[in-house]
C-alpha positions in Angstrom: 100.2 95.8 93.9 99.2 94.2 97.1 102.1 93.0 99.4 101.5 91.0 103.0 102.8 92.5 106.0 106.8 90.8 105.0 106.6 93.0 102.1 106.2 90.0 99.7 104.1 90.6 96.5 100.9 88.6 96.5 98.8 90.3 93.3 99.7 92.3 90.8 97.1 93.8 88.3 97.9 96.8 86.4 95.0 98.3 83.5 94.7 101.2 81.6 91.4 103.3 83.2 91.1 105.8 80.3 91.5 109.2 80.4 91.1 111.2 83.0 92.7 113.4 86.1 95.8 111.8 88.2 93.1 112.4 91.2 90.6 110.6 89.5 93.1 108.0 88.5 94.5 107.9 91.8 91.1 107.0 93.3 90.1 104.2 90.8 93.4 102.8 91.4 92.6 102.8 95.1 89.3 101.4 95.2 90.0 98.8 92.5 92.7 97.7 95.3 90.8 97.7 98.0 88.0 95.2 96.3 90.4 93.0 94.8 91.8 92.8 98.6 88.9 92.2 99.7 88.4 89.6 96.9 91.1 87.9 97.0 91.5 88.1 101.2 88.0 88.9 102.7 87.9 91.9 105.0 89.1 90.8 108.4 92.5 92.4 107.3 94.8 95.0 108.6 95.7 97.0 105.4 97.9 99.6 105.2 97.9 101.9 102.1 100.7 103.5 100.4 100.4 107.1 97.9 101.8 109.8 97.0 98.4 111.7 96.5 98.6 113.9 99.1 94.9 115.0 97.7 93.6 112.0 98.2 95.3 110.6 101.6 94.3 113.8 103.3 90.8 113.4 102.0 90.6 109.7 103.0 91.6 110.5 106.3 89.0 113.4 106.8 91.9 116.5 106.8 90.6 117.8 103.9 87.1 118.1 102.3 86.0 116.4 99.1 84.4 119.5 96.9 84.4 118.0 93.8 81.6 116.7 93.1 83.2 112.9 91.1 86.1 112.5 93.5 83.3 112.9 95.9 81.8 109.8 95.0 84.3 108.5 94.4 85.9 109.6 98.4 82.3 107.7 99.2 82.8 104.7 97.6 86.8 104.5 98.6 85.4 104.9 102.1 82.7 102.6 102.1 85.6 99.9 101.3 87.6 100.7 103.9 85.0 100.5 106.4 84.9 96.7 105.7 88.5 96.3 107.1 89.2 95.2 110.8 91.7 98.1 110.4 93.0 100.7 107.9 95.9 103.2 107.5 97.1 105.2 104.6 100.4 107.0 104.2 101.3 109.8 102.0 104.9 108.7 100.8 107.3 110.7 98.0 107.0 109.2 94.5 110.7 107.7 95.6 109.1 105.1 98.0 109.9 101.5 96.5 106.3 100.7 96.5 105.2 104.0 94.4 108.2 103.3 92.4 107.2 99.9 91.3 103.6 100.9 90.8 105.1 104.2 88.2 107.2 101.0 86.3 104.9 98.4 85.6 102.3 101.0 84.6 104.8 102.4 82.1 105.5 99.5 80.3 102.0 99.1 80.4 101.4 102.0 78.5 104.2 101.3 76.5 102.8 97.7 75.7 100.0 100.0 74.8 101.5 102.4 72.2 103.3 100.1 70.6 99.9 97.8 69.8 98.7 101.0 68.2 98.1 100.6 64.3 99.8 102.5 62.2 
């Protein structure tokens, strides 16, 4: 969910990325966020980031090191995007934050939606 500096929602694009680890998951939703900013917006942007990966904020911002070798690429890639930005910040917040909490409900009625499209 991308919101402009009044807090008012300008995109919304939730998607199912398979399975795989919430660090994994965390970083695809990240990076699919940053391009579609940068699609949508261009780059000259101040973007701030909001989530409650406290794995992944700390090793955006450098505190900790990436070991593993596929959130390494994808750290790089994540990293690479938010280079393009005139400026950058990102926040670890509790999963009670209003942003993190709307992000948790639309992707589980998502998944719902999902579920209940199964055949039986």
């Amino acid at each position: 969910m991308l919101y402009d500096k009044d807090h008012a929602l300008l995109h919304s694009h939730f998607f199912y990325n398979g399975i795989m680890t919430n660090n994994c998951a965390e970083y695809t939703a990240l990076i699919a966020a940053l391009a579609k900013t940068i699609e949508l917006y261009g780059h000259e942007n101040d973007v701030r980031v909001f989530s409650d990966s406290t794995l992944m904020v700390k090793q955006i911002t450098g505190e900790y090191k990436t070991k593993d070798k596929g959130l390494r690429a994808l750290n790089i890639k994540a990293r690479e995007l938010v280079a393009k930005f005139a400026s950058f910040g990102i926040k670890n917040v509790p999963r009670e934050n209003i942003y993190v909490s709307a992000v948790d409900r639309e992707l589980n009625r998502l998944l719902d939606e999902m579920e209940m499209a199964k055949p039986r």
